[in-house]
N, C-alpha and C positions, 0 to 999 in steps of 0.2 A: 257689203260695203266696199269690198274688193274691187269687185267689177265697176261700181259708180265709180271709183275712184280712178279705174285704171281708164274707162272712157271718156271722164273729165278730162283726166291727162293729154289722154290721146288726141282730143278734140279741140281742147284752147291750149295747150302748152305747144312749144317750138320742138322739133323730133330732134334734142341734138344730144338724146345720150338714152340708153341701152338701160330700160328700167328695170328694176326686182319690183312686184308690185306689191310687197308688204306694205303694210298702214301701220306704223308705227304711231302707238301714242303717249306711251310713255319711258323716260329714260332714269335710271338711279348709276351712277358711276360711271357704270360699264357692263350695265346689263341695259336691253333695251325691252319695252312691252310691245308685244301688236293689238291690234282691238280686238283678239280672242284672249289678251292676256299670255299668251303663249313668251316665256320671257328667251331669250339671246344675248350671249354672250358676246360682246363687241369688241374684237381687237382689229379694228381699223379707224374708231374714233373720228367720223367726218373726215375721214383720211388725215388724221395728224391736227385736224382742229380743235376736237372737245380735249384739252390736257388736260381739265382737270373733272372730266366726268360729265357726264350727262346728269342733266336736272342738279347742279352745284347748287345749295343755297342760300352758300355766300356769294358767291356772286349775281345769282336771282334776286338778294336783297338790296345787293349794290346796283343795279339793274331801275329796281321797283323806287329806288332812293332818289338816284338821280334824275328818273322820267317823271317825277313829281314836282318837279323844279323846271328846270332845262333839259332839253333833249338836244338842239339843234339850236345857235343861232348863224354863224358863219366865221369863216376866218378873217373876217375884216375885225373883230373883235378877238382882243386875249383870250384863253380857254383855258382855265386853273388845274384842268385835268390833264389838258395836253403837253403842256410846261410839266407837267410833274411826272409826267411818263417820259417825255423826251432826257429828262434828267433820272430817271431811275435806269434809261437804257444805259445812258452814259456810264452810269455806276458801274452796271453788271455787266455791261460789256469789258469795263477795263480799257475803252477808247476815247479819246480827244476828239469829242464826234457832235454834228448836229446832226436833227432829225426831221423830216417830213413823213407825216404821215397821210398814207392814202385808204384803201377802202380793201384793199384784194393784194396777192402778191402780182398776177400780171402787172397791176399798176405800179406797185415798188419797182419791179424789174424795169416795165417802162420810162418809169423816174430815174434810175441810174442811170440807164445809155443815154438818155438826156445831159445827165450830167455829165457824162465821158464824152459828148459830143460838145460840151462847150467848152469842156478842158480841153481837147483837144484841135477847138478853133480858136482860143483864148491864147492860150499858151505857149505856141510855136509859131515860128515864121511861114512855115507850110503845115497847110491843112491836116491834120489828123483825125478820121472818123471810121477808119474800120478797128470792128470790134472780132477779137477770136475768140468762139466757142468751142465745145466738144459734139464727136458723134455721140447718139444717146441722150442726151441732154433734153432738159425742159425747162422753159423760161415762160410760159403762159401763153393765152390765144389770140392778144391781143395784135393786128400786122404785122407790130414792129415785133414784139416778142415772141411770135410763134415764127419770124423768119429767122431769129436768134436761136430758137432752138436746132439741134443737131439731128433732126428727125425727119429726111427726104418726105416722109408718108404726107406731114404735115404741109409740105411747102406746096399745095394741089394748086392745081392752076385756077380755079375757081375763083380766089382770092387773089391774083397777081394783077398790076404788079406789084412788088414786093419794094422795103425799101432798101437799096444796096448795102453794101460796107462788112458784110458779116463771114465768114469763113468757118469751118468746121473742122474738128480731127481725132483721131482716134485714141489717142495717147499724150499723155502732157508731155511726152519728150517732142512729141510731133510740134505743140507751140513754139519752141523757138527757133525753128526752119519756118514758120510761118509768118514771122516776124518781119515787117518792111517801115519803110517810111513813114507810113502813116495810119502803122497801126497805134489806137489809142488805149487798149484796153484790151484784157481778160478776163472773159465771163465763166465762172463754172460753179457748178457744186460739188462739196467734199463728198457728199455721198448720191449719185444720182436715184431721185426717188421715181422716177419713172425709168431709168436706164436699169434696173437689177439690184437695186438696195446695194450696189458695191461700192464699198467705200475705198480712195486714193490713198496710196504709199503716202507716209506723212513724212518723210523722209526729202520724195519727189516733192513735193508740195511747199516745202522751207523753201525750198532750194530754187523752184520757179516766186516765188513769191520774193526773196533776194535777187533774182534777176531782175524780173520788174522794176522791184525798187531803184535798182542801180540805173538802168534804162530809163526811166521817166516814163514808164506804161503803167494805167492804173492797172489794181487786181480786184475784182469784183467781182464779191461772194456773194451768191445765192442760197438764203438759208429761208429760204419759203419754209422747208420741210425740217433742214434738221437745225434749225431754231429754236428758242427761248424751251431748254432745256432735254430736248429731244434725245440727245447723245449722250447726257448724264452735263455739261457742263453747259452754261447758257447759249453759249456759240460752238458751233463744232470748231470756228476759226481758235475759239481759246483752244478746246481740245489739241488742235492743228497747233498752236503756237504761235501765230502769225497775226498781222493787223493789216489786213485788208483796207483798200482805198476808202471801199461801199459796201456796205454787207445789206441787205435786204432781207425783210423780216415781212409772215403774215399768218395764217396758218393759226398755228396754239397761241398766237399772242393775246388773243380775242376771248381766247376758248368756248368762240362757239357765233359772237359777232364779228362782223365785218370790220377785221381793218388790218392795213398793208403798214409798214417802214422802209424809210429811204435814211438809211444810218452813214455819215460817211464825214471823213474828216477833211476837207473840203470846206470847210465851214464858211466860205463866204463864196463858194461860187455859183449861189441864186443871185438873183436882184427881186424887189415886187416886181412879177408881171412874167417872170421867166417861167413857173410851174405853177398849179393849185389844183386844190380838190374842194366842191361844196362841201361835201359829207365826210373828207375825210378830218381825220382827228377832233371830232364832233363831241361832245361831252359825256354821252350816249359810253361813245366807244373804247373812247380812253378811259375813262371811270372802270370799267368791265375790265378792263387791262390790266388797270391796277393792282384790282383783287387779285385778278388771276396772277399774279406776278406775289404778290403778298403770299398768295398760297401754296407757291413753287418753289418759292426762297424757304420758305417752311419746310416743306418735302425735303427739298435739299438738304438745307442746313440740318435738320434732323438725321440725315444717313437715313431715312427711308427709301429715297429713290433711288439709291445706289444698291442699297437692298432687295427693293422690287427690279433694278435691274436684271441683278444677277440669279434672282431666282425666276423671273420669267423667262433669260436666256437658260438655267440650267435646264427646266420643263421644254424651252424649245429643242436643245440639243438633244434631250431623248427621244422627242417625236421623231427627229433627224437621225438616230442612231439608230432607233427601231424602225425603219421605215424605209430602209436604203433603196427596195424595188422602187421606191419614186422619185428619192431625195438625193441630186448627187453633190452640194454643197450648202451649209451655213452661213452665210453673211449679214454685215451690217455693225452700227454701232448703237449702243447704249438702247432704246425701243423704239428702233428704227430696223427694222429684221427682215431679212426674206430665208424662206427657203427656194433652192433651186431646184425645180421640177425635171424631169427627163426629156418631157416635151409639152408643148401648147393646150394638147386634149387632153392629156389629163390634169393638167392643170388646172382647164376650164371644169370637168369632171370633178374637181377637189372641191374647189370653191362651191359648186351645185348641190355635194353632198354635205358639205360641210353648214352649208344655211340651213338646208333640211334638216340637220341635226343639232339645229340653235345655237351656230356660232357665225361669227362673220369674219371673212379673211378676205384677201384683195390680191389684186393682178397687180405684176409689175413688168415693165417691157415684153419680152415672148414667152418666158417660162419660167416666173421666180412668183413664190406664192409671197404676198408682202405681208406684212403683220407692222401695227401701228399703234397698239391699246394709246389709254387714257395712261398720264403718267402717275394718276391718282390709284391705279386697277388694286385690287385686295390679291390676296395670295387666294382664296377661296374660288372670287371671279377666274384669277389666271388655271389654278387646280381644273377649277368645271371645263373652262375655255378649253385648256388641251383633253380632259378627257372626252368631251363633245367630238375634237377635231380626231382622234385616234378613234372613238369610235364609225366615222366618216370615214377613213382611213382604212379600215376594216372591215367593211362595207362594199368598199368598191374590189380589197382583195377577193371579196367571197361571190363578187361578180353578180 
């Protein structure tokens, strides 16, 4: 079945990504099946999307609920589910915020520079439309969003041209030397998930985010990844302390469907006719969201996820303590993690043995092995997860 599958692939599908040809077909938590039943250990979660597990089902019911009713009509109509999500963000964010929602994070992040771009034609006497990013950085594939991001590799000429306004740097002290007339905006995340799981000085971070403020430049956080409870708190911006212009959300909001947030307190600078999505905030989506959000505020409010935080970073730190010939730092917040590799080959080398050995772990920028589980993962699944991954570990020691 392997093979049929992998020459389906091969034959009708678009070649725009580096397949494992596993055949998954079934998922419980955070363990996954293939069609020999062979089970895996999952700590990368759809990269940050399934929070609350593979095959949920509470949320499969809330899913099977609402596709028996309505699935889809459009946003020219109210949608009871999507009003009640935009107000449950509100809550747990802690922000004076309205909501758009879309289908993906590219599209959220697309949605915000849109709306930094009309605040900053709206707003001023002279025009305002560049946006500063960081080096490292990922804001999605979409033109405008992949030119946003801080990653030369991506800007390939293929795709140009490109749309201006945007600027890169390496260091948030470097944003305010970059700072001109008509810059309207900064775009970043507290923790780059494609840069190295490294999360910013939160110290730095007030401190740029007071500047802005005083300046009339928005701040705009990207929390595709370490959103709707990823860091232990709902926004890393709470963690951070801060209240962002725009925070953008996609990823675990779903856990597991499609859908983006354009959260921003800004509350009246749409009009009809300025932005939209058919599919986004669809009843479908937002219903799913719900739950998932019903079953996070549970974890939470219980002191389990703070729980399961700390004992899956304690298990990660031993891997990293026992393992030094590979590992030469720990980072990240709340289960959101990398380990730092020595270099690229073995890295790719870890992660190769590491499947083979029924677990799954992830790349992040040149040499950080990423870890992402389900925030629902059991102490049992985390237990197996790392002893899978040391026995990989010990494997490539004995050569």
């Amino acid at each position: 079945m392997n093979e049929l599958l992998e020459q389906m692939d091969k034959e009708y599908v678009l070649h725009t990504y580096a397949r494992n040809y596993v055949n998954f077909k079934k998922g419980i938590n955070a363990t996954l099946f293939d069609e020999n039943d062979k089970d895996y250990i999952d700590f990368t979660s759809g990269i940050a999307v399934c929070s609350v597990g593979h095959g949920n089902k509470r949320v499969a019911d809330k899913i099977y609920e609402q596709i028996l009713n309505i699935t889809h009509i459009s946003n020219l109509y109210a949608i009871e589910p999507q009003a009640k999500l935009a107000k449950r963000l509100k809550e747990l964010s802690g922000y004076d915020i309205r909501t758009f929602f879309s289908n993906s994070g590219a599209e959220a992040n697309e949605g915000a520079i849109k709306i930094a771009r009309k605040y900053g034609e709206t707003k001023f006497e002279n025009k305002r439309y560049k946006v500063i990013t960081l080096e490292h950085s990922f804001h999605g594939r979409t033109i405008t969003t992949v030119k946003a991001t801080g990653q030369e590799s991506m800007h390939t000429p293929n795709f140009a041209p490109y749309p201006d306004g945007f600027s890169y740097h390496n260091r948030i002290d470097d944003i305010y030397n970059a700072i001109d007339n008509e810059t309207v905006a900064v775009m970043i995340e507290l923790v780059q998930g494609e840069g190295g799981v490294q999360p910013f000085d939160k110290k730095e971070i007030q401190e740029l985010a007071k500047f802005l403020k005083e300046n009339d430049i928005l701040l705009i956080i990207d929390e595709v990844q370490t959103g709707v409870f990823r860091t232990g708190e709902f926004l890393a911006s709470n963690l951070y302390e801060i209240e962002p212009d725009i925070v953008t959300l996609a990823k675990g909001l779903g856990g597991g469907v499609p859908i983006g947030a354009i959260m921003t307190t800004l509350k009246d600078i749409f009009s009809p006719g300025d932005h939209g999505s058919t599919f986004g905030g669809n009843y479908l989506v937002t219903s799913a969201a719900l739950e998932v959000l019903d079953i996070l505020e549970e974890v939470k409010d219980s002191g389990a996820l703070d729980e399961t935080i700390i004992y899956f970073n304690t298990k990660l730190n031993e891997i990293y303590e026992n393992n030094r010939e590979f590992f030469t730092d720990n980072v990240g917040l709340g289960l959101m993690r990398g380990l730092r590799v020595k270099d690229a080959d073995t890295l790719a080398l870890i992660i190769k043995t590491a499947f083979e050995n029924g677990v799954l772990v992830l790349k992040a920028g040149k040499n950080t092995l990423r870890l992402l589980p389900a925030l629902t993962i059991s102490k049992e699944e985390i237990n197996e997860g790392f002893k899978r991954l040391q026995n990989a570990l010990d494997k490539i020691k004995q050569g």
